[in-house]
C-alpha positions as CSV (number, residue, x, y, z in Angstrom):
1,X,-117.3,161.6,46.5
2,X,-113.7,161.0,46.1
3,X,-111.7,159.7,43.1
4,X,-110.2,156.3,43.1
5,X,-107.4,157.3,40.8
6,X,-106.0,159.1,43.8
7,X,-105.4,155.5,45.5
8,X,-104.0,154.2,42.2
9,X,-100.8,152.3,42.2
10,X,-98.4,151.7,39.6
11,X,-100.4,148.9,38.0
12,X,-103.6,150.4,38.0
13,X,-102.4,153.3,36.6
14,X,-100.8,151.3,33.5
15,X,-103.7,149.7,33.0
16,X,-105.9,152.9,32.5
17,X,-103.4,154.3,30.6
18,X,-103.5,150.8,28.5
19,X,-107.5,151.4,28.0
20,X,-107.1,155.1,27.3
21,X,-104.5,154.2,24.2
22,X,-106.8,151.2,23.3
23,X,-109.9,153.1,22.8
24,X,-108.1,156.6,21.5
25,X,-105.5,154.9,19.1
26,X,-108.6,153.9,16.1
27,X,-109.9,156.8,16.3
28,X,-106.9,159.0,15.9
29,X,-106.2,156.1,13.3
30,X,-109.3,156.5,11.7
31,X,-109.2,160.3,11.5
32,X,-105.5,160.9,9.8
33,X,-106.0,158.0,7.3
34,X,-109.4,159.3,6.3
35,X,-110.8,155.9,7.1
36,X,-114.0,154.8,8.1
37,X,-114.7,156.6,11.7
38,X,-118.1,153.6,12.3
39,X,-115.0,150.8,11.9
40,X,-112.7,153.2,14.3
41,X,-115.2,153.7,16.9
42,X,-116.0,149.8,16.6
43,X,-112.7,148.9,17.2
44,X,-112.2,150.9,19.9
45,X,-114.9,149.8,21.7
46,X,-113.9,146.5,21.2
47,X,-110.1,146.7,22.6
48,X,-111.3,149.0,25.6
49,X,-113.3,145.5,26.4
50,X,-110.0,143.4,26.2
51,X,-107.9,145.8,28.0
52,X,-110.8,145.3,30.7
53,X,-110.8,141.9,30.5
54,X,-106.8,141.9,31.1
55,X,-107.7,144.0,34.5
56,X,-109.7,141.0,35.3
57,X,-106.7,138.3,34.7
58,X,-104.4,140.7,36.7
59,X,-106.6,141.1,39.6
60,X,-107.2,137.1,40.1
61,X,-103.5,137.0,40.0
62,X,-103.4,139.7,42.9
63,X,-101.2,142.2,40.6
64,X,-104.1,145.1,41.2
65,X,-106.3,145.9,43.7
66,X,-109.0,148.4,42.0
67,X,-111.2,148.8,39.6
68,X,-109.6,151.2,38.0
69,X,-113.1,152.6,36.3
70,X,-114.9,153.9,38.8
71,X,-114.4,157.6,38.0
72,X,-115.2,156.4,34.4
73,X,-118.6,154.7,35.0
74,X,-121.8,156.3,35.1
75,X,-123.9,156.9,38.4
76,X,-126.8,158.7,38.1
77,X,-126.3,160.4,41.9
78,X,-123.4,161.6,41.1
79,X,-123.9,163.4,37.5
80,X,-124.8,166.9,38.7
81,X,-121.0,167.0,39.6
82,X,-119.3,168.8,36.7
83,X,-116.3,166.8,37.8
84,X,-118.4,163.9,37.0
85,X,-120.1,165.2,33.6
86,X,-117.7,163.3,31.4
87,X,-118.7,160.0,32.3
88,X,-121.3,160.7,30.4
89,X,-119.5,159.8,27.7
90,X,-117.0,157.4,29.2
91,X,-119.1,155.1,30.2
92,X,-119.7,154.0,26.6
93,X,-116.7,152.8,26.0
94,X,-116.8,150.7,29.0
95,X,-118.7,147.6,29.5
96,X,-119.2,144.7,32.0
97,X,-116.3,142.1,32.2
98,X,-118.2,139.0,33.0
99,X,-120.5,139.6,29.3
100,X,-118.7,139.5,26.4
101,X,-121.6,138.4,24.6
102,X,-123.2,142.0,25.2
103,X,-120.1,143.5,24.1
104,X,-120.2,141.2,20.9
105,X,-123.7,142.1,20.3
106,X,-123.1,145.9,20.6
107,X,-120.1,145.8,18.1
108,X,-122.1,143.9,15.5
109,X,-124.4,147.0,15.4
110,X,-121.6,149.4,15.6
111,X,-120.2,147.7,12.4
112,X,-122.6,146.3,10.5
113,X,-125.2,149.2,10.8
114,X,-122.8,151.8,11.4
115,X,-120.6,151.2,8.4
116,X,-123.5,151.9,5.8
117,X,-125.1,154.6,8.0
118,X,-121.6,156.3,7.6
119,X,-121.3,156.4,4.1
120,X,-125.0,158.1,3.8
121,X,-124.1,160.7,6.5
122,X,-120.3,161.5,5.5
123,X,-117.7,161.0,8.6
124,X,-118.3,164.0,10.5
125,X,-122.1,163.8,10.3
126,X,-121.9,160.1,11.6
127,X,-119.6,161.3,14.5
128,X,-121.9,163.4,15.5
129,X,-125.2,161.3,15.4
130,X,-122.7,158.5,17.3
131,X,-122.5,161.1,20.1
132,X,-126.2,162.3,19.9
133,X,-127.0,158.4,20.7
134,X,-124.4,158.0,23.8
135,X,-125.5,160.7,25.8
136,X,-129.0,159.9,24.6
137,X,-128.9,156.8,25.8
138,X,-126.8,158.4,29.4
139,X,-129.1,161.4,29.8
140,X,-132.0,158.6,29.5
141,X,-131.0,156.3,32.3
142,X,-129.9,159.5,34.1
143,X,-133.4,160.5,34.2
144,X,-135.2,157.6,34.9
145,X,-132.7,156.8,38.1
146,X,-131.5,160.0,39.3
147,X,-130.7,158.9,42.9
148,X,-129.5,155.6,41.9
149,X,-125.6,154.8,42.5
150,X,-125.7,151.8,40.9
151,X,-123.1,152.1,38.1
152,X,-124.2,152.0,34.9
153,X,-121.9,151.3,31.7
154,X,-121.9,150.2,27.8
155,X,-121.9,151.2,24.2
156,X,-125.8,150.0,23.9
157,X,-127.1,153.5,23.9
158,X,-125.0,154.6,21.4
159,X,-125.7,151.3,19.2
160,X,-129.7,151.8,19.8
161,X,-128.8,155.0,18.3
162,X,-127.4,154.2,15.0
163,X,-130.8,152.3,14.5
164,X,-133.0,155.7,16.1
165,X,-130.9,157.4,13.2
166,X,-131.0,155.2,10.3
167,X,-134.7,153.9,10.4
168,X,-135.3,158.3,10.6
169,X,-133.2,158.7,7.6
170,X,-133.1,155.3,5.4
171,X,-135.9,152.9,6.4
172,X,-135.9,151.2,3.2
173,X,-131.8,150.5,2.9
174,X,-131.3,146.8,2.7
175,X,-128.2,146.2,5.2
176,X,-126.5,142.4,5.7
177,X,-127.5,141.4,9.6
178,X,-127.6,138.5,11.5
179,X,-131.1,138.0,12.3
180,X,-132.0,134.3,12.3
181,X,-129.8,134.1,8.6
182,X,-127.4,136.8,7.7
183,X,-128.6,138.1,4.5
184,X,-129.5,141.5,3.9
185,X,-133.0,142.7,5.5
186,X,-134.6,146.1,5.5
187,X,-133.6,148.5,8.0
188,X,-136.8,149.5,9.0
189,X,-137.3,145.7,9.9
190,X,-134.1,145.5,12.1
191,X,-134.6,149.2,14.0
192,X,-138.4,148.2,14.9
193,X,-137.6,144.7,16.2
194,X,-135.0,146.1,18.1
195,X,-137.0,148.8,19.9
196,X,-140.1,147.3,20.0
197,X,-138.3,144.2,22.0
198,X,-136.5,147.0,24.1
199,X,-139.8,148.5,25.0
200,X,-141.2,145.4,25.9
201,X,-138.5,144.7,28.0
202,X,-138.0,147.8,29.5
203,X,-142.1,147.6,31.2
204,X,-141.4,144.4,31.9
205,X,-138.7,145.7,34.3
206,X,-141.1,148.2,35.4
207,X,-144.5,146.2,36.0
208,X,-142.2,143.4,37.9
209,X,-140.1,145.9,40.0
210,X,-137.2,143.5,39.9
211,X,-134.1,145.0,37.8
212,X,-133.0,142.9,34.6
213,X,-129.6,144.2,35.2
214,X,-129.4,146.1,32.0
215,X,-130.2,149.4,31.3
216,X,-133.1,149.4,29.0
217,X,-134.7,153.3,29.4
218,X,-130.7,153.9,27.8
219,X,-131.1,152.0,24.8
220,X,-134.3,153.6,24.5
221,X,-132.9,157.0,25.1
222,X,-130.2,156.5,22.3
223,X,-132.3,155.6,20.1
224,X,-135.0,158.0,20.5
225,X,-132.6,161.3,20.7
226,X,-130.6,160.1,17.6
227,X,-134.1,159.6,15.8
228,X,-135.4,162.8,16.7
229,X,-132.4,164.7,15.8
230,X,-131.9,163.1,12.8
231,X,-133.1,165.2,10.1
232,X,-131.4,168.5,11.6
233,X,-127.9,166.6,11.5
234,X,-128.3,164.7,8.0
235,X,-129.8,168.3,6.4
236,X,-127.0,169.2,3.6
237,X,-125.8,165.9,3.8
238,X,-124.4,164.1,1.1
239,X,-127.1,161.9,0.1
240,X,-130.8,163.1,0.6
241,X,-133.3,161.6,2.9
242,X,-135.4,159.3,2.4
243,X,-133.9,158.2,-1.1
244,X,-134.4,154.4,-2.3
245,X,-131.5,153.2,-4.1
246,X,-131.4,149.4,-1.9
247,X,-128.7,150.9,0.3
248,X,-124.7,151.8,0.0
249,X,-123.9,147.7,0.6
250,X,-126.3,147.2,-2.3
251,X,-124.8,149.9,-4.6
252,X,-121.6,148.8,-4.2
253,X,-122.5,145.1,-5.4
254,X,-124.3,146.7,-8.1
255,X,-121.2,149.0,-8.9
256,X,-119.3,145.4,-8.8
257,X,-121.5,144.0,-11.1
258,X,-121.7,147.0,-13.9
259,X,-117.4,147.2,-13.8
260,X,-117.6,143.7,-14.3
261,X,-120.0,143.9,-17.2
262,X,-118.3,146.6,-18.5
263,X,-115.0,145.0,-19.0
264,X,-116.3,142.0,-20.5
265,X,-118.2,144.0,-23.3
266,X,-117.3,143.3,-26.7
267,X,-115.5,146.4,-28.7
268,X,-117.8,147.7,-31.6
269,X,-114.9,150.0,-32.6
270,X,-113.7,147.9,-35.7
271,X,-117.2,146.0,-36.0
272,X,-119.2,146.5,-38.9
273,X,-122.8,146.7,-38.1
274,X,-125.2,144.1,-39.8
275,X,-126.3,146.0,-42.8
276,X,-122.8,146.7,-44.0
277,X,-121.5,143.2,-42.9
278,X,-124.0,141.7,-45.5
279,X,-123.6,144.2,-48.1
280,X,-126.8,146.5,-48.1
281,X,-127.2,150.0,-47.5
282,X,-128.3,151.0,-43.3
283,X,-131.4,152.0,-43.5
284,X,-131.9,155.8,-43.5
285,X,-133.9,156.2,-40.0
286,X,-131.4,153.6,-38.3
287,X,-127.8,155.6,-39.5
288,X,-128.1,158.5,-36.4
289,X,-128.9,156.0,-33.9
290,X,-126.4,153.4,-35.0
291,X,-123.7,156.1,-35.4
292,X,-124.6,157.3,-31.9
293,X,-123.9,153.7,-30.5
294,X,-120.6,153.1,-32.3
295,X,-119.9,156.9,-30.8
296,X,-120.6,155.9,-27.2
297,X,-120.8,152.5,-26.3
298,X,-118.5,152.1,-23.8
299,X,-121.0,152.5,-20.7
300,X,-123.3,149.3,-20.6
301,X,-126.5,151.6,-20.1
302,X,-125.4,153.9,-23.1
303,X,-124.9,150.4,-25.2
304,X,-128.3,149.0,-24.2
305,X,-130.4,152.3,-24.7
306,X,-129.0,152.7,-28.2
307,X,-129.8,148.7,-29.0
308,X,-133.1,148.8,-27.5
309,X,-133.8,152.3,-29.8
310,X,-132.2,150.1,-32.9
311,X,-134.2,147.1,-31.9
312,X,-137.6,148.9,-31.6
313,X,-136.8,151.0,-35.4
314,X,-135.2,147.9,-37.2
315,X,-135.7,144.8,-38.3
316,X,-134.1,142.1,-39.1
317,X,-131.6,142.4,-42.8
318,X,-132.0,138.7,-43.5
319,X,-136.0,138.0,-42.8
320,X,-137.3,141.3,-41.9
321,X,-138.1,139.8,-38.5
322,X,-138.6,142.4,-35.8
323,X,-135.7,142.9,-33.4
324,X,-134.7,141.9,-29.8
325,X,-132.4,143.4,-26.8
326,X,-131.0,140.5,-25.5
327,X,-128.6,141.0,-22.3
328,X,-125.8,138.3,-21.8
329,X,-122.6,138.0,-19.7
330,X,-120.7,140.4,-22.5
331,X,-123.2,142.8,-22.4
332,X,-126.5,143.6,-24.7
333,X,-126.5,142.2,-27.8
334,X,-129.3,142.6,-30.7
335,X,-130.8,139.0,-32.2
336,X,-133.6,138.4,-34.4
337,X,-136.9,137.3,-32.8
338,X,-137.5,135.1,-35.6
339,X,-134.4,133.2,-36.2
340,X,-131.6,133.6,-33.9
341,X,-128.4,132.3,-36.5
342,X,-129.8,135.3,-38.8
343,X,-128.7,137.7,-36.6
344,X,-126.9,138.4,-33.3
345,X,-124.8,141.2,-33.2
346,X,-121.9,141.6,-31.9
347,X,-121.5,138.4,-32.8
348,X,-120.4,135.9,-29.7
């Protein structure tokens, strides 16, 4: 089979050369500025798709003459020819001109589920379960239409992927998605609907005989190879399998929330406490703990375990009411359960 870039002419040749730049230059960006690699790839997949769409502007206007992908694409008859092996790979970066919906579609998974699936595999982790998932997905159409030379292109395998790995590794992250309402769901939730619509689809295809036009045993491939290898690429990762912390999305919020807290605590450094403020004595049992929270009270949970330990041993040094932890915007603060003016401290 011969090569179409050997009938190139100066046009098509600066157009491949255009696609090559589009879809190298992220990730070489991604790479030296230590970046996320899952916003890289999604970029790049996303400006190979507009350099492709420019081909298509250029050949209406009769300024080229071939598709200049066709030793890019992948044809299953054609892939036990080690000149052909790297379309393998190629072919994801690819996708069909006339659907930019598809293309939409896979970069929402590439960013959205990639993005936290990145931070809990580290970059180079996540590069390789990225890979694991394209030629997954390849190797799986492969097999299923080995004499077929119907071209075959896209970044689905790769995306179905991402959800093989991260339903293996995290099922119980909570990630923001569009499905229905764009709030955050459970990624077991999004990976199953996914595959479970995919398989119905794909024996669909099957029972019917009539071809949907999209390769469904790929994004079936992707996602089973990237779930399967899973646990052999995460192992020595960064964060464990399996853990339930709500997800990196919702650590970050929750990191938001605790600087935000933090800096709006109010500074017991000059404060006296409640016994001293009135004039008595601090009880004898409450001096270690109440010298441990004057000592380190700078981290909210520090503050709040010390004031619930003071508000369990003390009571109240106007009524002898028992103590309550009471969390507000400035941070915990310790009232009395009986009458609130006898006591809040720190005061507001």
């Amino acid at each position: 089979m011969g090569y179409a870039m050997s009938q190139f002419a100066l046009a098509e040749w600066a157009v491949l050369t255009l696609w090559f730049a589009a879809i190298v230059a992220p990730l070489v960006y991604a790479a030296r500025t230590r970046t996320s690699l899952a916003m890289g790839i999604t970029v790049s997949v996303l400006l190979g798709a507009v350099v492709q769409v420019m081909w298509t502007m250029l050949y209406n206007w009769n300024l080229v003459d071939i598709w200049v992908w066709y030793d890019f694409v992948l044809v299953p008859a054609r892939t036990s020819e080690p000149s052909f092996f790297h379309t393998l790979l190629t072919a994801g970066f690819l996708h069909a001109q006339g659907d930019m919906m598809h293309v939409l579609g896979n970069v929402i998974i590439l960013a959205l589920v990639g993005v936290p699936l990145e931070q809990r595999l580290g970059t180079r982790r996540y590069g390789m379960v990225y890979i694991i998932g394209l030629l997954g997905g390849s190797v799986g159409w492969v097999l299923f239409n080995a004499t077929s030379i119907t071209p075959a292109l896209g970044a689905s395998g790769a995306a179905f992927g991402l959800l093989g790995a991260y339903l293996a590794g995290w099922p119980k992250d909570e990630i923001p998605f569009p499905i229905l309402l764009i709030r955050p769901w459970p990624v077991v939730f999004i990976a199953l609907l996914y595959f479970g619509l995919e398989l119905a689809r794909a024996l669909a295809t099957m029972n019917s005989g009539v071809s949907s036009g999209i390769a469904h045993m790929a994004h079936i491939g992707g996602f089973v190879a990237a779930y399967a290898l899973l646990p052999l690429v995460a192992k020595g990762g960064p964060v464990e399998l399996g853990i339930v912390d709500g997800g990196p999305s919702q650590g970050a919020a929750l990191n938001a929330k605790r600087q935000r807290l933090k800096a709006a605590m109010t500074s017991l450094e000059n404060l006296e406490d409640p016994w001293t403020a009135r004039g008595q004595a601090v009880p004898k049992h409450l001096r270690e703990p109440l010298k441990n929270l004057l000592q380190a009270s700078d981290e909210p949970e520090t503050r709040a375990a010390w004031m619930e330990h003071l508000a369990d041993a003390a009571t109240c040094p106007e009524c002898d009411a028992p103590l309550g932890l009471v969390e507000r915007s400035s941070g915990p603060h310790l009232q009395c359960s009986a009458v609130s003016d006898h006591l809040e401290w720190p005061p507001r």
